[in-house]
N, CA, C and O atoms as CSV, one atom per row, in Angstrom:
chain,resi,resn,atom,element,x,y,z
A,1,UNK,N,N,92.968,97.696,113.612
A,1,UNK,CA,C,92.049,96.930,112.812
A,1,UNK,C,C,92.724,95.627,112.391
A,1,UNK,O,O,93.945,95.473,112.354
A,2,UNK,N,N,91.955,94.850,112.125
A,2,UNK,CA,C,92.468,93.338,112.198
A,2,UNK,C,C,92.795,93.371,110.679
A,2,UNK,O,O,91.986,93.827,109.871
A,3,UNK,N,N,93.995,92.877,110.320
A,3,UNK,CA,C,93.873,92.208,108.573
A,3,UNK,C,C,94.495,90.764,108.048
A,3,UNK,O,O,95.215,90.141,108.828
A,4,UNK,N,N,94.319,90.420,107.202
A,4,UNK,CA,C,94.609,89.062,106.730
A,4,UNK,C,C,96.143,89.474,106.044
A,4,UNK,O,O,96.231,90.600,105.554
A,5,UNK,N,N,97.005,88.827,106.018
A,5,UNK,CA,C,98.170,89.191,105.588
A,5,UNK,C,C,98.765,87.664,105.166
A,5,UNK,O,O,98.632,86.571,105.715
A,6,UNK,N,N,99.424,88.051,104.042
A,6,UNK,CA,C,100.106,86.855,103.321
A,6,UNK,C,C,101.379,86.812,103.247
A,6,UNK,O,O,101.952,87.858,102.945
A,7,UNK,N,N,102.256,85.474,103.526
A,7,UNK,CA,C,103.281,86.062,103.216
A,7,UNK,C,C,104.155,84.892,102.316
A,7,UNK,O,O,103.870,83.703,102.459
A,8,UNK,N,N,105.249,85.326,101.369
A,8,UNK,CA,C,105.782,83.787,100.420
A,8,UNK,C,C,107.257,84.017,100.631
A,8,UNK,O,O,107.742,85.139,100.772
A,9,UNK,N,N,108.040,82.733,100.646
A,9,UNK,CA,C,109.047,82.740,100.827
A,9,UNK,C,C,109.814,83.917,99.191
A,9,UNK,O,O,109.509,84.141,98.020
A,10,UNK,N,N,110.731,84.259,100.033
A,10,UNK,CA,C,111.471,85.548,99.047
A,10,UNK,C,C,112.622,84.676,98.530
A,10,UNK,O,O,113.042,83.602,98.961
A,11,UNK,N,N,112.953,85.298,97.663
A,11,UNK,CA,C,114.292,84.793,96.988
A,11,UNK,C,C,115.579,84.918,97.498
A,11,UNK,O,O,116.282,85.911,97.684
A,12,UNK,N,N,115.818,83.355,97.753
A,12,UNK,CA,C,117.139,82.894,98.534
A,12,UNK,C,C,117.893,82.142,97.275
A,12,UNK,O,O,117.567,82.159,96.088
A,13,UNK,N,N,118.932,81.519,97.867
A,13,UNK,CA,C,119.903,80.065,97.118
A,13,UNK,C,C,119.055,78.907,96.260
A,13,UNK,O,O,119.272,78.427,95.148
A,14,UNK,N,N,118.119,78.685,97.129
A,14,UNK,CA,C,117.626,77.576,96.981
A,14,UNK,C,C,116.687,77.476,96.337
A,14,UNK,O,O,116.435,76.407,95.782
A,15,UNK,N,N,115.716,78.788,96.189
A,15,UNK,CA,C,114.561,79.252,95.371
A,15,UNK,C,C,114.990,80.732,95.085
A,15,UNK,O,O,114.771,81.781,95.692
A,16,UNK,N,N,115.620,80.460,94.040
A,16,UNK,CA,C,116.216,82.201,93.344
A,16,UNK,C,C,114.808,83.331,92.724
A,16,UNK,O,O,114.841,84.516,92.392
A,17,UNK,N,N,113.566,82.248,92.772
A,17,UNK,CA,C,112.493,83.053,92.080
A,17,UNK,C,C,111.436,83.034,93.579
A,17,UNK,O,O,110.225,83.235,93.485
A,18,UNK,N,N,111.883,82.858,94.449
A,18,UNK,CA,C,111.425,82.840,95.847
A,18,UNK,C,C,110.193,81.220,95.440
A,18,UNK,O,O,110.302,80.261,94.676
A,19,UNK,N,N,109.345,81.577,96.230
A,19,UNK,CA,C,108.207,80.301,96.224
A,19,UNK,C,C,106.672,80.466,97.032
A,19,UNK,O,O,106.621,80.355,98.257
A,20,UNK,N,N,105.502,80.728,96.248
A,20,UNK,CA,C,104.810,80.332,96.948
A,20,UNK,C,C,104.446,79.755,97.572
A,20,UNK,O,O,103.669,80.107,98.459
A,21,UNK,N,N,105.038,78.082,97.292
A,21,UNK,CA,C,104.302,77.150,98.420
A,21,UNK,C,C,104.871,76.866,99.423
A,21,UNK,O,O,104.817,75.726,99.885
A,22,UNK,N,N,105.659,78.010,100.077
A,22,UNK,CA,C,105.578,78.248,101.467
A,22,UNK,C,C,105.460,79.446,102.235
A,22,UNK,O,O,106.277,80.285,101.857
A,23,UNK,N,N,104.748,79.822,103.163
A,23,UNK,CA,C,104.437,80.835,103.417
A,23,UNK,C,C,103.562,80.507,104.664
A,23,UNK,O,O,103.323,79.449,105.247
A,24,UNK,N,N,103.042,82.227,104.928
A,24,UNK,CA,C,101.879,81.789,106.223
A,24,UNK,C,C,101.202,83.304,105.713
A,24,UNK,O,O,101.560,84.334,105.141
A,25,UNK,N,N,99.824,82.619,106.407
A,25,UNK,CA,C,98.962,83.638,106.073
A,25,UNK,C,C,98.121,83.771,107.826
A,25,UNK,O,O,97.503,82.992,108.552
A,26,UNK,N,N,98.643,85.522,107.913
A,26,UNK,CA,C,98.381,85.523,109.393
A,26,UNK,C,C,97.146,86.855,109.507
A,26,UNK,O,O,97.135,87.725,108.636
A,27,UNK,N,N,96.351,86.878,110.428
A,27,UNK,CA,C,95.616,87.641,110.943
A,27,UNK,C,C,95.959,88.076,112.300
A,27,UNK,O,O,96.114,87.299,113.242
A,28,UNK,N,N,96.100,89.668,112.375
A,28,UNK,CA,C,96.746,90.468,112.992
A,28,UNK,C,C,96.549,91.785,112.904
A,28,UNK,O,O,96.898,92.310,111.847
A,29,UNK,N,N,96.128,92.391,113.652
A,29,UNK,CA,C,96.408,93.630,114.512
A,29,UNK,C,C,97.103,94.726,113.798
A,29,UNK,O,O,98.301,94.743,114.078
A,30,UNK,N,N,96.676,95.795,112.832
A,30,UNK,CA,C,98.086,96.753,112.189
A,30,UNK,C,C,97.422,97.824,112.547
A,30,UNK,O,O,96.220,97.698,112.781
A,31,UNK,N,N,97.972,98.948,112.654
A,31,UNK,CA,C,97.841,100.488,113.016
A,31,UNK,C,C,97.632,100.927,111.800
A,31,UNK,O,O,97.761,100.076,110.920
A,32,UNK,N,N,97.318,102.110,111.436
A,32,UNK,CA,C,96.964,102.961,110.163
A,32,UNK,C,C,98.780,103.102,109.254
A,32,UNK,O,O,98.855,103.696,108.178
A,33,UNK,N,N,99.776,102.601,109.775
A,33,UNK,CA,C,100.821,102.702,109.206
A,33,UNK,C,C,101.325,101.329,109.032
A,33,UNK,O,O,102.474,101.129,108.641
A,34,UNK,N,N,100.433,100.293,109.334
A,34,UNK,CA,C,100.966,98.836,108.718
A,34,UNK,C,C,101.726,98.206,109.786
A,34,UNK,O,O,102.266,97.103,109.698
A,35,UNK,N,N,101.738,99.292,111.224
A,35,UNK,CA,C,102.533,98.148,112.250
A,35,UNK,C,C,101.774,97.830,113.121
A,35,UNK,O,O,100.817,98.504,113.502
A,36,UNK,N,N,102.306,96.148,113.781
A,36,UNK,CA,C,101.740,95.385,114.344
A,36,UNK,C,C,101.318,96.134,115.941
A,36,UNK,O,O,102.189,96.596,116.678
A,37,UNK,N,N,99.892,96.144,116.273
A,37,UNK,CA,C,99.121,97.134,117.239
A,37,UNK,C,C,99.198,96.272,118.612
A,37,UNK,O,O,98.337,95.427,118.856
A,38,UNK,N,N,100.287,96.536,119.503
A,38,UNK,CA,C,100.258,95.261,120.535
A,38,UNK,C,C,99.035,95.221,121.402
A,38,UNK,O,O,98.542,94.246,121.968
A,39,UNK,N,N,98.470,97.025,121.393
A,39,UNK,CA,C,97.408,97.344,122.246
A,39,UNK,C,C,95.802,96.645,121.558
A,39,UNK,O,O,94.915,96.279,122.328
A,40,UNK,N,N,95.686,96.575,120.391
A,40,UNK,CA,C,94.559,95.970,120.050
A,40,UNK,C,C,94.329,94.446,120.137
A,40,UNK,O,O,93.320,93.863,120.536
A,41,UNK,N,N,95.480,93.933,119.677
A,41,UNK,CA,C,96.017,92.558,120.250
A,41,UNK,C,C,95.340,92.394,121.441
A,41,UNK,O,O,94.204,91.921,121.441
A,42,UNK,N,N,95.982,92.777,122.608
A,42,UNK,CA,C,95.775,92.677,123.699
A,42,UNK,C,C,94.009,92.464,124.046
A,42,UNK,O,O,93.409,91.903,124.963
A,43,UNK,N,N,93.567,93.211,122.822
A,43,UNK,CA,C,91.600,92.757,123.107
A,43,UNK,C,C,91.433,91.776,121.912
A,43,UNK,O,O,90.275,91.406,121.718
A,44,UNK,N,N,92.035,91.472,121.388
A,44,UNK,CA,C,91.787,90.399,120.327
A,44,UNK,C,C,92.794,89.575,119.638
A,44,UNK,O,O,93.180,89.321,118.497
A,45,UNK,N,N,93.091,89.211,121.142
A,45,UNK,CA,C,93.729,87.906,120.702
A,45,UNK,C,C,93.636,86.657,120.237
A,45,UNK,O,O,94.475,85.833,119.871
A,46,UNK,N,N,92.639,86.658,120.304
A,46,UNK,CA,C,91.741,85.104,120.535
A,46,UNK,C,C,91.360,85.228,118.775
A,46,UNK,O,O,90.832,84.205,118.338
A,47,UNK,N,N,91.557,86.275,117.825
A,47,UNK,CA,C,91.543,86.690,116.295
A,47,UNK,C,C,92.664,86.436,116.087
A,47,UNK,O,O,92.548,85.755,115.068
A,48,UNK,N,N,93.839,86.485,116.329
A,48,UNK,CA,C,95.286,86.549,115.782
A,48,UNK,C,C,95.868,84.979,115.365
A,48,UNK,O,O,96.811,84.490,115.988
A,49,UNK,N,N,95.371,84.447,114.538
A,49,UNK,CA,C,95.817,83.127,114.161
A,49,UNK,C,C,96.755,83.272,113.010
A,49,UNK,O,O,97.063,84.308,112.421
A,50,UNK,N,N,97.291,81.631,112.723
A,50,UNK,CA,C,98.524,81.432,111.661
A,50,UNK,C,C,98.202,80.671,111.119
A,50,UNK,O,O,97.614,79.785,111.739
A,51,UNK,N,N,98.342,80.543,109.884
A,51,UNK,CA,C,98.261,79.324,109.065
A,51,UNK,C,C,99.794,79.008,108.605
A,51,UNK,O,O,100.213,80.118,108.274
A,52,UNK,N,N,100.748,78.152,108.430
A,52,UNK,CA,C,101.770,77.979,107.776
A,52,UNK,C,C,101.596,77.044,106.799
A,52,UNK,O,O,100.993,76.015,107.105
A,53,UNK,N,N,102.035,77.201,105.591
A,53,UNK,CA,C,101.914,76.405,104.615
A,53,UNK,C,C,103.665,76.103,103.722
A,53,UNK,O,O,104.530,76.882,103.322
A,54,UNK,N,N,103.554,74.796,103.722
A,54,UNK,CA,C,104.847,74.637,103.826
A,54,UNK,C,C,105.233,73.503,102.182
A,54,UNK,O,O,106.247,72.805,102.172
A,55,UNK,N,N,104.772,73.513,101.608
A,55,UNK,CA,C,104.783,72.819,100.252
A,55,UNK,C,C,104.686,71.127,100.718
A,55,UNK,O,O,103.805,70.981,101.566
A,56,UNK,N,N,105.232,70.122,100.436
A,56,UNK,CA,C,104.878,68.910,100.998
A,56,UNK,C,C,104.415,68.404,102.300
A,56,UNK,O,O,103.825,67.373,102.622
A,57,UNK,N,N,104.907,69.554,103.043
A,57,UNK,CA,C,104.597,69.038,104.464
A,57,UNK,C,C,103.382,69.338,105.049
A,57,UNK,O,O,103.216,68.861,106.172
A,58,UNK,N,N,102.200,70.217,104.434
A,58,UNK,CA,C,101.103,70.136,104.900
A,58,UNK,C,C,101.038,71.480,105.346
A,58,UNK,O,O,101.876,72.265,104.905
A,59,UNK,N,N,100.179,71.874,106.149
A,59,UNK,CA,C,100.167,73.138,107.031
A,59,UNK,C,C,99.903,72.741,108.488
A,59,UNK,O,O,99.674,71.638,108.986
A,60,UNK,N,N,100.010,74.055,109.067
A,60,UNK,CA,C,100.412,73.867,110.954
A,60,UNK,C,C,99.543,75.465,111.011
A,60,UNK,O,O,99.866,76.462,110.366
A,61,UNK,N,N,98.228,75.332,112.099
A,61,UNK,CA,C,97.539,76.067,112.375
A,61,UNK,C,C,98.428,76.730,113.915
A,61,UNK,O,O,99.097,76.017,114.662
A,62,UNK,N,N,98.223,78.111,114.084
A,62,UNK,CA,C,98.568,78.640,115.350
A,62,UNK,C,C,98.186,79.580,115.933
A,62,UNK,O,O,96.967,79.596,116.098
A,63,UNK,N,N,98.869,80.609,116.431
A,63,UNK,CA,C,98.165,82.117,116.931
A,63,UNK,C,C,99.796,82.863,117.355
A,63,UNK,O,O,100.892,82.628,117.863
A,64,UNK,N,N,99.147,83.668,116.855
A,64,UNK,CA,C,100.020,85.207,116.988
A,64,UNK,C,C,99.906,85.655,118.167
A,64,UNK,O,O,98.836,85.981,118.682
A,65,UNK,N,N,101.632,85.739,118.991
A,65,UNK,CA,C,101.589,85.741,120.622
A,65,UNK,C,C,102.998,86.814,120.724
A,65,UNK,O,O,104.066,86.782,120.112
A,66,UNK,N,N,102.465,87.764,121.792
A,66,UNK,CA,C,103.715,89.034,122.053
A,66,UNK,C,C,103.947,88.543,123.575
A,66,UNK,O,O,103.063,88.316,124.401
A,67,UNK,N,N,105.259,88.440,123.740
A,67,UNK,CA,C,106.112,87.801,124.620
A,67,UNK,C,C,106.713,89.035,125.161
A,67,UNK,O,O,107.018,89.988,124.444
A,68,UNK,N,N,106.872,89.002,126.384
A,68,UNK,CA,C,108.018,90.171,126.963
A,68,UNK,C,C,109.212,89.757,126.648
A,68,UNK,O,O,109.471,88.590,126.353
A,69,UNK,N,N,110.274,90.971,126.702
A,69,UNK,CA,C,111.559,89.872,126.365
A,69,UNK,C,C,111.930,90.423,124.738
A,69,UNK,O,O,111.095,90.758,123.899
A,70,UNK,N,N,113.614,90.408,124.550
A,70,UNK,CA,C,113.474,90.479,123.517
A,70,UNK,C,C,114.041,91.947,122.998
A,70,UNK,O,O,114.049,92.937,123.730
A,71,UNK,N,N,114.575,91.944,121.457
A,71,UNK,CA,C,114.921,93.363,121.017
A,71,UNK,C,C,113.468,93.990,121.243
A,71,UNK,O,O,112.420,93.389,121.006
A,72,UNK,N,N,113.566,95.237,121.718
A,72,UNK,CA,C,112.798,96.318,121.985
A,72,UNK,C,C,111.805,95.784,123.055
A,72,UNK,O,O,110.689,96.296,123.135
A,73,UNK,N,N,112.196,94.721,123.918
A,73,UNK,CA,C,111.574,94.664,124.941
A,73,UNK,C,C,109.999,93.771,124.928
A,73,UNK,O,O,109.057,93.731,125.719
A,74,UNK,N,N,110.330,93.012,123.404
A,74,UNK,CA,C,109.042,92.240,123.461
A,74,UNK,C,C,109.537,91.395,121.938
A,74,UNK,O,O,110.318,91.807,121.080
A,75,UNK,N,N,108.889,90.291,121.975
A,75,UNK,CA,C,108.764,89.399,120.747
A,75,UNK,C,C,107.818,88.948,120.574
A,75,UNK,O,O,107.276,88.169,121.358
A,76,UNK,N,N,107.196,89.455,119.096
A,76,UNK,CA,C,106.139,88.492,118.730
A,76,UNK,C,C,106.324,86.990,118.396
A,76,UNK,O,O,107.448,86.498,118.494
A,77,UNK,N,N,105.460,86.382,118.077
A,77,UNK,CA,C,106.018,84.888,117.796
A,77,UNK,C,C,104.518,84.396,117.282
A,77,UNK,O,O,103.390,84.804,117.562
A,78,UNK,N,N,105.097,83.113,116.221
A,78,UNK,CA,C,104.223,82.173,115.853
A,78,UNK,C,C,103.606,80.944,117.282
A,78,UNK,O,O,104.425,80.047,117.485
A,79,UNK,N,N,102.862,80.906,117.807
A,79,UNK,CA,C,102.921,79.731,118.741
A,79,UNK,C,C,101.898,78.512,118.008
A,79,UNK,O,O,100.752,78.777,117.644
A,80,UNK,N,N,102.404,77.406,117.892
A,80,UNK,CA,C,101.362,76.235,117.488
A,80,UNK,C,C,101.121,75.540,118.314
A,80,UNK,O,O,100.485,74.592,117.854
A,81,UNK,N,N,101.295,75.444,119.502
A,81,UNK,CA,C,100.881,74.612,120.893
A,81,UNK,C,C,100.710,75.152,122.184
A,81,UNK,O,O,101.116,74.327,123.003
A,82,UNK,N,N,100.331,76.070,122.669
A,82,UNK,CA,C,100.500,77.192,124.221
A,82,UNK,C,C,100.078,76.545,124.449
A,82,UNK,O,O,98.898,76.640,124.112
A,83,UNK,N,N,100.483,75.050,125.312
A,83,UNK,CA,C,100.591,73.830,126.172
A,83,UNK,C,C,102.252,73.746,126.239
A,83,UNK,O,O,102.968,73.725,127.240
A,84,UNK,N,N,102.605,73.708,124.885
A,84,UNK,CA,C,104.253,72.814,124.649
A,84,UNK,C,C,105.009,74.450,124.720
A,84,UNK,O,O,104.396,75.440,124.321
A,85,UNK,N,N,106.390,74.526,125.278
A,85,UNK,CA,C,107.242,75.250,125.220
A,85,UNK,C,C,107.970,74.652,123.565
A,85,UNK,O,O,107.619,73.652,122.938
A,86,UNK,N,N,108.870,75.486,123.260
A,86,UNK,CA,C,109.803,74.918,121.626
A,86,UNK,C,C,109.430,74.851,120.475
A,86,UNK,O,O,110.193,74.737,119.516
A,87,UNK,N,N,107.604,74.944,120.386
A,87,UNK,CA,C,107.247,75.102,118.681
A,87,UNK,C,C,107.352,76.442,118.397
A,87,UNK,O,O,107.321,76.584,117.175
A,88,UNK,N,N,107.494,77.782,119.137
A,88,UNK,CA,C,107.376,78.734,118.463
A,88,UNK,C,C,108.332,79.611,117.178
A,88,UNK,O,O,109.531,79.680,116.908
A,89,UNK,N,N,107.602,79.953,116.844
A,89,UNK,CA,C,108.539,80.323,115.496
A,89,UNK,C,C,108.281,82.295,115.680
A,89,UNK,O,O,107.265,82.960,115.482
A,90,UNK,N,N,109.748,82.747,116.148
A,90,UNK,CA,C,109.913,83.770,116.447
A,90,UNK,C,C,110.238,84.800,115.150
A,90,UNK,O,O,111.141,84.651,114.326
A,91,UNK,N,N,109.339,85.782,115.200
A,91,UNK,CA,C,109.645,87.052,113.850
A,91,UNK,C,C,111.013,87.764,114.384
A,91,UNK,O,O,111.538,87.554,115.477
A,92,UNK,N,N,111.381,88.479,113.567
A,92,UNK,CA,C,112.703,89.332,113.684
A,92,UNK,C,C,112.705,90.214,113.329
A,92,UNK,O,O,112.640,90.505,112.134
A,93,UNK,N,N,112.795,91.100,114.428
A,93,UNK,CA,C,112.415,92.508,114.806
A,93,UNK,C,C,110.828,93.108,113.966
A,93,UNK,O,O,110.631,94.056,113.206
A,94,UNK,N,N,109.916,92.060,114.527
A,94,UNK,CA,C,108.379,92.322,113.727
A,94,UNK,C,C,107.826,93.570,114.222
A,94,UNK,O,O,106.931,94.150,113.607
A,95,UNK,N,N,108.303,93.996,115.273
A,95,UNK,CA,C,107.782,95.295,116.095
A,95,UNK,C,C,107.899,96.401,115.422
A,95,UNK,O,O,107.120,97.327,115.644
A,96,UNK,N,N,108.999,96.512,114.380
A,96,UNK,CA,C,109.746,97.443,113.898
A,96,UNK,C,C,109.393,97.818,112.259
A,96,UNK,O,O,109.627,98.901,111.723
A,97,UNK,N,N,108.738,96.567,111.592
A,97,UNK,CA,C,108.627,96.495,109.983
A,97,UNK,C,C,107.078,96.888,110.243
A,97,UNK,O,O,106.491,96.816,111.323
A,98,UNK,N,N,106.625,97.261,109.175
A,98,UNK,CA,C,105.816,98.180,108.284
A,98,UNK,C,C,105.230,96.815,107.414
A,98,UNK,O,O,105.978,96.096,106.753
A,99,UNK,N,N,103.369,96.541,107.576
A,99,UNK,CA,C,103.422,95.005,106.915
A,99,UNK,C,C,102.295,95.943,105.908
A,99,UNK,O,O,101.264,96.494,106.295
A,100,UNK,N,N,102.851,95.917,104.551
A,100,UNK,CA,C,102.444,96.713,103.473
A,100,UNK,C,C,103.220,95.778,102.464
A,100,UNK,O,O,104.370,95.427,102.729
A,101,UNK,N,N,102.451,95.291,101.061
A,101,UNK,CA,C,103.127,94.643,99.686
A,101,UNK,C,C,104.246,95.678,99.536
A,101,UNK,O,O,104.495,96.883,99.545
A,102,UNK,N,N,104.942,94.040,99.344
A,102,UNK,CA,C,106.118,94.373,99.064
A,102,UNK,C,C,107.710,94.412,99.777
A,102,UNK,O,O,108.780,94.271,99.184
A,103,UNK,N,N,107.507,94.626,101.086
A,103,UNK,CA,C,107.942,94.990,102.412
A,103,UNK,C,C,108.477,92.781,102.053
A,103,UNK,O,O,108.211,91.856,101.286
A,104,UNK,N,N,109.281,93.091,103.213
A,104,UNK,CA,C,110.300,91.800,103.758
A,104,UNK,C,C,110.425,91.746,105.036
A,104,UNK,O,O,110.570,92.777,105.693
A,105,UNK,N,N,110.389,90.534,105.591
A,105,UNK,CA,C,109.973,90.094,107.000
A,105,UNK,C,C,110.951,88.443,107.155
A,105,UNK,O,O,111.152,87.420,106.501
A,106,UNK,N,N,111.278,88.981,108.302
A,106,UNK,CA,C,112.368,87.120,108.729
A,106,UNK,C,C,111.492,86.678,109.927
A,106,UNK,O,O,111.309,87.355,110.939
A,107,UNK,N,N,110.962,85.422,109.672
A,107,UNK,CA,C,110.731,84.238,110.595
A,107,UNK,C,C,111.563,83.353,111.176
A,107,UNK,O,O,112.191,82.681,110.358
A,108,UNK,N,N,111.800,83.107,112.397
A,108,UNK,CA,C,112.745,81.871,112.465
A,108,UNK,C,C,111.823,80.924,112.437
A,108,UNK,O,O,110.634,81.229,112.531
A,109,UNK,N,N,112.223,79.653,112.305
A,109,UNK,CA,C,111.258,78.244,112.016
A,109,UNK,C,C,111.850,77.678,114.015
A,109,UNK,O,O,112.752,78.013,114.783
A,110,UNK,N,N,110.610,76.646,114.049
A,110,UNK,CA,C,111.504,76.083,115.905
A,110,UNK,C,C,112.665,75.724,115.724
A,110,UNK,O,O,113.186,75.527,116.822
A,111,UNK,N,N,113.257,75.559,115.014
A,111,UNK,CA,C,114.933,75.219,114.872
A,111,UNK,C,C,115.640,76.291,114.647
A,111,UNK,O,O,116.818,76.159,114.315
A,112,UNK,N,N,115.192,77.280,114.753
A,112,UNK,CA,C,116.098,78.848,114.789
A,112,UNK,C,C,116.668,79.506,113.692
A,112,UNK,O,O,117.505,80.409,113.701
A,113,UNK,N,N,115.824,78.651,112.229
A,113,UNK,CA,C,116.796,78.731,111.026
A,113,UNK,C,C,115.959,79.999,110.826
A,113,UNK,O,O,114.794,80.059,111.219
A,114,UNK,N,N,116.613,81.064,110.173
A,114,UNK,CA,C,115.891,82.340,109.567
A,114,UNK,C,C,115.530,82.423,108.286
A,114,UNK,O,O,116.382,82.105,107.457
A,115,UNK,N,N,114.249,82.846,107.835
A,115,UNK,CA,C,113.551,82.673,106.834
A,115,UNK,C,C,113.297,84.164,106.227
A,115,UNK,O,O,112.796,85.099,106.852
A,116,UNK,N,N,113.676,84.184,105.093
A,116,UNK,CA,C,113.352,85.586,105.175
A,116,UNK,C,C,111.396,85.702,103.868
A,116,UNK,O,O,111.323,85.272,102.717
A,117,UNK,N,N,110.529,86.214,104.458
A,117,UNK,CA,C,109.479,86.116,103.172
A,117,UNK,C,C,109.043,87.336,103.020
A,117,UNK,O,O,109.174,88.202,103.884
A,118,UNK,N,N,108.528,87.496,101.991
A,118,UNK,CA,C,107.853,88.659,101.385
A,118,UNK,C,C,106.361,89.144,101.159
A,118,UNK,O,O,105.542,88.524,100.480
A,119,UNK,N,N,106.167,90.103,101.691
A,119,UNK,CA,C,104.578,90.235,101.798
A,119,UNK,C,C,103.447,90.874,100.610
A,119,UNK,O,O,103.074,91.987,100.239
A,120,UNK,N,N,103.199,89.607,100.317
A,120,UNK,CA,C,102.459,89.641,99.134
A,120,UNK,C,C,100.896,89.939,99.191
A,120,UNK,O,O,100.315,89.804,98.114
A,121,UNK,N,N,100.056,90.360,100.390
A,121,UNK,CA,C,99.162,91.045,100.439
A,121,UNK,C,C,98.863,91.136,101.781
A,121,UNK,O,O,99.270,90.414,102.691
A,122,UNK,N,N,97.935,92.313,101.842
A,122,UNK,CA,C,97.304,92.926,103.004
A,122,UNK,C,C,96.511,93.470,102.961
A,122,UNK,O,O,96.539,94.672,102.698
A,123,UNK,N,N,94.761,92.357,103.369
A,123,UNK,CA,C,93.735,92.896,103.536
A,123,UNK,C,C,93.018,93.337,105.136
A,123,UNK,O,O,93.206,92.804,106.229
A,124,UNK,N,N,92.282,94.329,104.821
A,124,UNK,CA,C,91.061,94.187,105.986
A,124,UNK,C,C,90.690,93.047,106.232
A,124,UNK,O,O,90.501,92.419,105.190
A,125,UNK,N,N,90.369,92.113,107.710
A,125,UNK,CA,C,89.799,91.076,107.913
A,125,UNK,C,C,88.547,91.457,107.771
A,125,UNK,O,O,88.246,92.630,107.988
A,126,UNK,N,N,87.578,90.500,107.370
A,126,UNK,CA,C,86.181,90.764,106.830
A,126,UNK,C,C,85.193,90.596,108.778
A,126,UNK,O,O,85.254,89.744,109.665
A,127,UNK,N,N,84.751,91.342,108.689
A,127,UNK,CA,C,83.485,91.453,109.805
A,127,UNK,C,C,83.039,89.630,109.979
A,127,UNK,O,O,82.459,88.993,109.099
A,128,UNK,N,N,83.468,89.086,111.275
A,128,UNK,CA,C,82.967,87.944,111.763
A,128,UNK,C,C,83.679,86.350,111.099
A,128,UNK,O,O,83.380,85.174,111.304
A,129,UNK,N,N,84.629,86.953,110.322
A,129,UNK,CA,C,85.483,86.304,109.916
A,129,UNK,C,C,87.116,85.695,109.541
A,129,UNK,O,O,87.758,84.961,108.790
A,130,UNK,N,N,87.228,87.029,111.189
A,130,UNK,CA,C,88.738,87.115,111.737
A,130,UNK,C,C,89.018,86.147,112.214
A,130,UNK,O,O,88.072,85.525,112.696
A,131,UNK,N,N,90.230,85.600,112.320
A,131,UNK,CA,C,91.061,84.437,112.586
A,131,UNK,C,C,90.475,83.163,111.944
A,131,UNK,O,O,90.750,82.072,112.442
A,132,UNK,N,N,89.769,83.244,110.983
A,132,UNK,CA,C,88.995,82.067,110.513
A,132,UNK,C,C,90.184,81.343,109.552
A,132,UNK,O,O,91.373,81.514,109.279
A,133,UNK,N,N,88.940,80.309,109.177
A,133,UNK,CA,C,90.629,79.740,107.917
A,133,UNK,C,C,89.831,80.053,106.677
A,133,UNK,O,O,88.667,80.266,106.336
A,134,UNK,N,N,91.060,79.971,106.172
A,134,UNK,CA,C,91.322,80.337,104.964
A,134,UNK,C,C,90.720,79.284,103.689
A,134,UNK,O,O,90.973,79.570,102.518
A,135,UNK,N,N,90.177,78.460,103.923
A,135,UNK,CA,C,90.252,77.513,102.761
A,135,UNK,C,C,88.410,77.526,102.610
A,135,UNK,O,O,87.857,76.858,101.736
């Protein structure tokens, strides 16, 4: 089943109280135990979008893409251009985490820096209004 999922940067160095205004809020694919369903994916992909929201810099729309390759033989990834190779922003070990409040999740950004954020909600996507935006 498809759900809307949020996520905010967690508490690092730089933001000791973590930060909302950066984050991404993704629609995606979870199994009855909160992990990412590669098999439902696979029929609804064209639902699996990203929003990144990044505090001054605006946001960057994308889609949620499983790559062969990779720990356990596959990587999900942020893609914002499937034209351009290099924007994607690869999860770490997303195959493996459980996306339920509360739970912690690392993004790399296209520059490979690791992000670690925290998942601050997880709804059902609403009927006819999967991968939509948010605003």
């Amino acid at each position: 089943m498809l759900h809307h999922v949020t996520l905010h940067l967690a508490r690092s160095k730089q933001f000791p109280e973590g930060s909302p205004r950066y984050g991404y809020e993704i629609t995606a694919p979870l199994d009855d135990e909160g992990h990412l369903d590669q098999e439902e994916w696979s029929d609804k992909r064209a639902y699996c979008r990203v929003r990144r929201f990044w505090a001054d810099e605006g946001e960057r729309q994308g889609v949620l893409v499983h790559r062969p390759g990779g720990a356990g033989g596959a990587t999900w990834m942020i893609d914002y251009n499937q034209g351009r190779l290099g924007d994607e922003e690869a999860g770490y070990h997303l195959h493996q985490h459980r996306f339920v409040e509360g739970e912690y999740i690392t993004i790399e950004d296209d520059d490979d820096k690791p992000y670690t954020f925290q998942i601050v909600s997880v709804k059902p996507a609403e009927p006819g209004k999967a991968g939509g935006h948010w605003r």
